[in-house]
ZAMARGU-4260 file (C-alpha; in steps of 0.2 Angstrom, whole numbers, plus 5000, padded with zeros to 4 digits):
<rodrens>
0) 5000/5000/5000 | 5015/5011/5005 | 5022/5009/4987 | 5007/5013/4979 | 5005/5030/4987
5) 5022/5036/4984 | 5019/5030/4964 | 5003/5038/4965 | 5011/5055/4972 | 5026/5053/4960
10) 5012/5051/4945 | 5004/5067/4950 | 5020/5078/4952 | 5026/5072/4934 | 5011/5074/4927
15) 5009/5093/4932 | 5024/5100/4927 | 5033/5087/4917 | 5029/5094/4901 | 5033/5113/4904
20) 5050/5107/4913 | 5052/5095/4899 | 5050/5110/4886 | 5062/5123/4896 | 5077/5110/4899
25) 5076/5106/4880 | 5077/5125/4875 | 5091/5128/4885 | 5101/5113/4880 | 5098/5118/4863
30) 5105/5135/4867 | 5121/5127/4873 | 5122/5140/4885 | 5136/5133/4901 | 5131/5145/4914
35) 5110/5144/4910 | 5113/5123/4908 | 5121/5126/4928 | 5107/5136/4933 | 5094/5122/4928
40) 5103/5109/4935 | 5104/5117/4952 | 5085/5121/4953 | 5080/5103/4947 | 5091/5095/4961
45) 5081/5109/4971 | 5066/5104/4968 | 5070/5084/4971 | 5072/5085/4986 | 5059/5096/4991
50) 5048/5082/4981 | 5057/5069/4994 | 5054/5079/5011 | 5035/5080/5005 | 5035/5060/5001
55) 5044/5058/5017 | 5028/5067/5025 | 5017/5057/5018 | 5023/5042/5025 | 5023/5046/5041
60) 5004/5050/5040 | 4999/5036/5030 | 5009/5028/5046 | 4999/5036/5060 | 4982/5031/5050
65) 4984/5013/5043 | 4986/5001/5056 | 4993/4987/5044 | 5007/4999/5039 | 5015/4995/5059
70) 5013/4980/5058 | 5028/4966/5057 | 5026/4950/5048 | 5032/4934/5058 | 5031/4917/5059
75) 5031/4906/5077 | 5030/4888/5083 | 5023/4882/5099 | 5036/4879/5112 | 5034/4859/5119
80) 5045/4848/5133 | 5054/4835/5123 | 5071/4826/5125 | 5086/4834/5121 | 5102/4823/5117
85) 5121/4831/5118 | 5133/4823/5107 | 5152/4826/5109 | 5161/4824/5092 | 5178/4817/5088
90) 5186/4812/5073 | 5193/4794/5076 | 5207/4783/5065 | 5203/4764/5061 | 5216/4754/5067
95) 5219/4734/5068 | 5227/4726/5084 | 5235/4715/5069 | 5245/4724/5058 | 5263/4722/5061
100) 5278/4721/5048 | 5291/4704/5051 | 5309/4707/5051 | 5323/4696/5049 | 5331/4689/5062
105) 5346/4680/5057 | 5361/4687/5043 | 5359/4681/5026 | 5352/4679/5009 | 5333/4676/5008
110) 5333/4660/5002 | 5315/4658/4996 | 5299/4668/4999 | 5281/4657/4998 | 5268/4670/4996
115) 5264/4684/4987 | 5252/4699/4992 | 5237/4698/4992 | 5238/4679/4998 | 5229/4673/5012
120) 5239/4665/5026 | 5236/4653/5042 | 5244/4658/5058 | 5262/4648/5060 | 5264/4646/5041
125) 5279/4650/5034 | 5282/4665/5023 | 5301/4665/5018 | 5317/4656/5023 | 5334/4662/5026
130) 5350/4654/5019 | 5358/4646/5036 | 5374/4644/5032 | 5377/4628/5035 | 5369/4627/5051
135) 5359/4612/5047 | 5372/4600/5044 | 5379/4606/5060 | 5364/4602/5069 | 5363/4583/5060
140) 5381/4581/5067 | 5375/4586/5086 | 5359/4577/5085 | 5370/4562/5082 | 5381/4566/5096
145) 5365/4570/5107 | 5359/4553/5104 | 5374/4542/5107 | 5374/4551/5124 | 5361/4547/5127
150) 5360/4528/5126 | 5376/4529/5134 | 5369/4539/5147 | 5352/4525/5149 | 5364/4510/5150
155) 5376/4517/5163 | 5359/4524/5173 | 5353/4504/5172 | 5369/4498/5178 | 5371/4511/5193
160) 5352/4509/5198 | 5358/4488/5198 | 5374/4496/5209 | 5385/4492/5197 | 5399/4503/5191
165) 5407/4520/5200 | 5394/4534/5203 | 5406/4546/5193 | 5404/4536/5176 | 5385/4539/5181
170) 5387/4557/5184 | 5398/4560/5169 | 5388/4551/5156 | 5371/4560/5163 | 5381/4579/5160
175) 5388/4573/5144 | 5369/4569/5139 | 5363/4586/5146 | 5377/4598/5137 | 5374/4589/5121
180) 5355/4588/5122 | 5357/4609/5126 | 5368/4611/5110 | 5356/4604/5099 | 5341/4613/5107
185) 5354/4630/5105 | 5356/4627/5088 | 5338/4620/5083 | 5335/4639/5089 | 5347/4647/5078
190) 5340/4640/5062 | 5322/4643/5067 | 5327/4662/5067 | 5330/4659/5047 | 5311/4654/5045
195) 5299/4668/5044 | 5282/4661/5050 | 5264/4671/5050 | 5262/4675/5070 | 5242/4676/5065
200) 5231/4672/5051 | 5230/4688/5039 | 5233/4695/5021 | 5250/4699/5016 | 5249/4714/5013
205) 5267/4720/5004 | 5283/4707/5002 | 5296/4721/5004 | 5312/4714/5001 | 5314/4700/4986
210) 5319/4684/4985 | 5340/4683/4985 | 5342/4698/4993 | 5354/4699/5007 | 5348/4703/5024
215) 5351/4708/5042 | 5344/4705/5059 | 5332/4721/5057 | 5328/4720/5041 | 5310/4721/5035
220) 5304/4708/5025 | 5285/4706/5026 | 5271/4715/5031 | 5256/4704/5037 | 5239/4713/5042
225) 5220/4703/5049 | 5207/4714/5046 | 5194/4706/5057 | 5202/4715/5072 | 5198/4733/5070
230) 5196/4748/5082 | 5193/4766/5079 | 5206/4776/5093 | 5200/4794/5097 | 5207/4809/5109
235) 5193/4814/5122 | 5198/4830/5132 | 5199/4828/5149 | 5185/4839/5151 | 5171/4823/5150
240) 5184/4809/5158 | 5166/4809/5170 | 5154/4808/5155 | 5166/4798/5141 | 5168/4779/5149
245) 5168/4761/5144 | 5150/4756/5137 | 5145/4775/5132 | 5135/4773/5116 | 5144/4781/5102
250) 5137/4785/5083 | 5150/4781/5068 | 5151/4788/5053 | 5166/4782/5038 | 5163/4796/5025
255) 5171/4787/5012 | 5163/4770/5014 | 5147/4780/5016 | 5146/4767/5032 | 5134/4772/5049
260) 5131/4762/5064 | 5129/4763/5083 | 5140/4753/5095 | 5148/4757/5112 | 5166/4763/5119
265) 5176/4747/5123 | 5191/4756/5132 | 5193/4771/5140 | 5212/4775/5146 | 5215/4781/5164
270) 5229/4792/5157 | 5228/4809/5154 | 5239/4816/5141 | 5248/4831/5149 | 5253/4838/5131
275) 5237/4839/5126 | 5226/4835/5140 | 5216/4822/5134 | 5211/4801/5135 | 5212/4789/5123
280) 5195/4778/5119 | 5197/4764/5109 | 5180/4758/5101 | 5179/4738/5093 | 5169/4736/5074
285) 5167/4724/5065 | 5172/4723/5046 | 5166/4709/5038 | 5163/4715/5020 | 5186/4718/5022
290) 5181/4736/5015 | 5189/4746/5032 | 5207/4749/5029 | 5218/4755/5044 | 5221/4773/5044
295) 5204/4779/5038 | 5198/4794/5046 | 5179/4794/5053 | 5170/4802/5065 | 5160/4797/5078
300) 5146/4807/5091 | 5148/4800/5109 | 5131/4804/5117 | 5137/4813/5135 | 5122/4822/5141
305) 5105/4819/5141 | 5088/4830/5146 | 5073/4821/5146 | 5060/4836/5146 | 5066/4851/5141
310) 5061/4868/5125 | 5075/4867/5113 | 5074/4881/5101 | 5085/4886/5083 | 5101/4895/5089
315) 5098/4908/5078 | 5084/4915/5086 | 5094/4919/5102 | 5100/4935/5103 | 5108/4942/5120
320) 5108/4963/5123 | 5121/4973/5130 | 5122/4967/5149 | 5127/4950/5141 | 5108/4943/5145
325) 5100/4933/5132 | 5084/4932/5125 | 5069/4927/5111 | 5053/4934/5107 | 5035/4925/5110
330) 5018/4932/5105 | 5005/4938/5116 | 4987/4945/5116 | 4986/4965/5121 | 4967/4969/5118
335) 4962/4964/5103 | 4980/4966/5094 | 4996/4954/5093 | 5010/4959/5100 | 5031/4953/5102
340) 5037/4952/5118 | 5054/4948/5126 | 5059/4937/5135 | 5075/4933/5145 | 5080/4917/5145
345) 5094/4903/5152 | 5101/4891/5139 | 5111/4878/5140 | 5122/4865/5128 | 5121/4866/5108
350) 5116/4852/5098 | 5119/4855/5080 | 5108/4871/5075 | 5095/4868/5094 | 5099/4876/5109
355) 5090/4870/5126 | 5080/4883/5136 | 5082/4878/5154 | 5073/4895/5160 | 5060/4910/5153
360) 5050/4897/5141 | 5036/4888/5145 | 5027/4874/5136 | 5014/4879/5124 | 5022/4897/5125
365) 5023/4903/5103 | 5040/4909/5100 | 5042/4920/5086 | 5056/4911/5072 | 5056/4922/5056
370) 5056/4940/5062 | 5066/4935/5078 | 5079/4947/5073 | 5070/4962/5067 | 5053/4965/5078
375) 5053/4975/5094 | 5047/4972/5111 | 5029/4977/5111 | 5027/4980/5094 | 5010/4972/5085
380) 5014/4957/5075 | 5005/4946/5062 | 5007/4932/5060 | 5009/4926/5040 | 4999/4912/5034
</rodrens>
């Protein structure tokens, strides 16, 4: 209605003297006159804004008159108890308790590798072999030695339990037996260094070093990996060690496998990290499609607070005045008009784009939502359809 006035006062104006201005201001630009084209100027910019004090006036009586004019156009929703859920968030790294890469541990040239990546493998199986030197035929030469000890140590044991022969033949033939049988158990150590078994079942993951390569104690060789065995790690500040504990429910989320699901905290350290003063939480999951990897990144929502009746409003229609107070607006009947009022309120925690209103709300209250931010206290409101 405003715009229709001023269009309707603009139109008249024009209209009036349009046609005699229009006639003068040509004449004198066909003069080509500097000083007379100055002149005009002046008195048109004049006369605008004497047209805009006059619209101006207008408006502020149209204002004063129309009752619609004041009014400011809102929307609102009804305030009601419900429960409000805090979730702490935290970005986690999948990681396997199984994942581990075997080095040598005997001096030489790898003899033989059996797999391959990508291959399956049973726990104890062997992977590679190391070149031993030669200490198997030294171990066949002590194993015969071992044995003839030992008979020789049963016969003379027969005879000295029958009390025949000197006790020292006994004695010596029992610690010949013993220092052989310890050699060969030495040895039978050594060359079990040169084999690398599998210390669980797993994929290989990477063969690093090739087959006839020379190698040292150290030297990596294989990387193994089970990825049945996974667990996401996360850094929890110190802040909720009282809320953050074993069997917390936790929400995950693995963007890039587009993978949500609900499970618990299996772990929650007692340590407190003074560098960055936080805990660790480990949290189990399963993998049985083999699509998690270690290292991914994903984030997980640990639930730490709950508030089973409570308003929670949008954030955005807080606003807080100079004395640090915040506050919203809700509608109320003044005679027969609609009006905003303020009110102070208390919030509490965030959850995403809600806030909860612990004080100054009441059930059923209406709030006011679009408009929050630009009606008044006590001004009339209405509401839009």
């Amino acid at each position: 209605m405003k715009k229709l006035y001023i269009t309707s006062l603009a139109a008249l104006l024009l209209t009036a003297c349009g046609n005699n201005k229009k006639n003068s201001t040509e004449s004198i630009i066909e003069k080509g006159n500097l000083q007379e084209l100055r002149q005009k100027r002046s008195e048109l910019v004049t006369e605008a804004d004497a047209l805009t004090k006059e619209i101006e006036l207008i408006d502020n009586a149209i204002g004063k008159l129309d009752d619609n004019q004041k009014l400011a156009l809102i929307t609102t929703f009804t305030a009601k108890d419900s429960i409000f859920d805090h979730y702490l968030e935290l970005q986690a790294d999948v990681q396997t308790k199984e994942n581990i890469v075997l080095n040598a541990e005997y001096a030489g040239t790898l003899q033989k590798v059996y797999v391959t990546e990508g291959q399956k493998v049973s726990k104890g199986q062997t992977l590679a072999k190391i070149d031993d030197g030669g200490l198997s035929q030294q171990l066949a030469q002590l194993e015969i030695q071992a044995n003839l000890a030992k008979t020789t140590y049963e016969r003379q044991e027969n005879l000295w339990n029958q009390k025949i022969g000197s006790e020292i033949q006994y004695l010596q033939a029992k610690s010949n037996y013993e220092a052989q049988a310890k050699a060969v158990a030495q040895l039978q150590s050594q060359i079990a260094k040169t084999y690398v078994k599998a210390p669980f079942s797993g994929t290989i993951d990477d063969v690093i070093t090739d087959q006839g390569s020379a190698v040292a104690p150290g030297s990596q060789l294989i990387r193994i990996v089970n990825l049945s065995n996974m667990y996401l790690e996360a850094e929890v500040p110190e802040k909720y060690v009282g809320s953050v504990k074993k069997g917390t429910d936790v929400n995950v989320n693995i963007p890039v496998l587009n993978e949500v699901f609900t499970t618990k905290i299996n772990q929650a350290s007692d340590y407190i990290n003074p560098g960055n003063r936080s805990f660790k939480i480990l949290i189990n999951i399963t993998n049985k499609k083999g699509t998690i990897k270690p290292n991914l990144t994903s984030k997980i929502s640990i639930k730490d607070y709950t508030n089973p009746k409570v308003i929670a409003v949008p954030l955005s229609i807080v606003s807080e005045n100079a004395e640090g107070e915040q506050y919203v607006y809700i509608t109320e009947k003044q005679e027969n008009n609609l009006v905003a009022k303020k009110v102070i309120v208390k919030t509490g925690k965030t959850q995403g784009d809600l806030v909860e209103i612990l004080e100054g709300i009441k059930d059923g209250d209406q709030i006011v939502k679009e408009g929050a931010r630009s009606v008044k206290d006590g001004q009339k409101v209405s509401i839009i359809k």
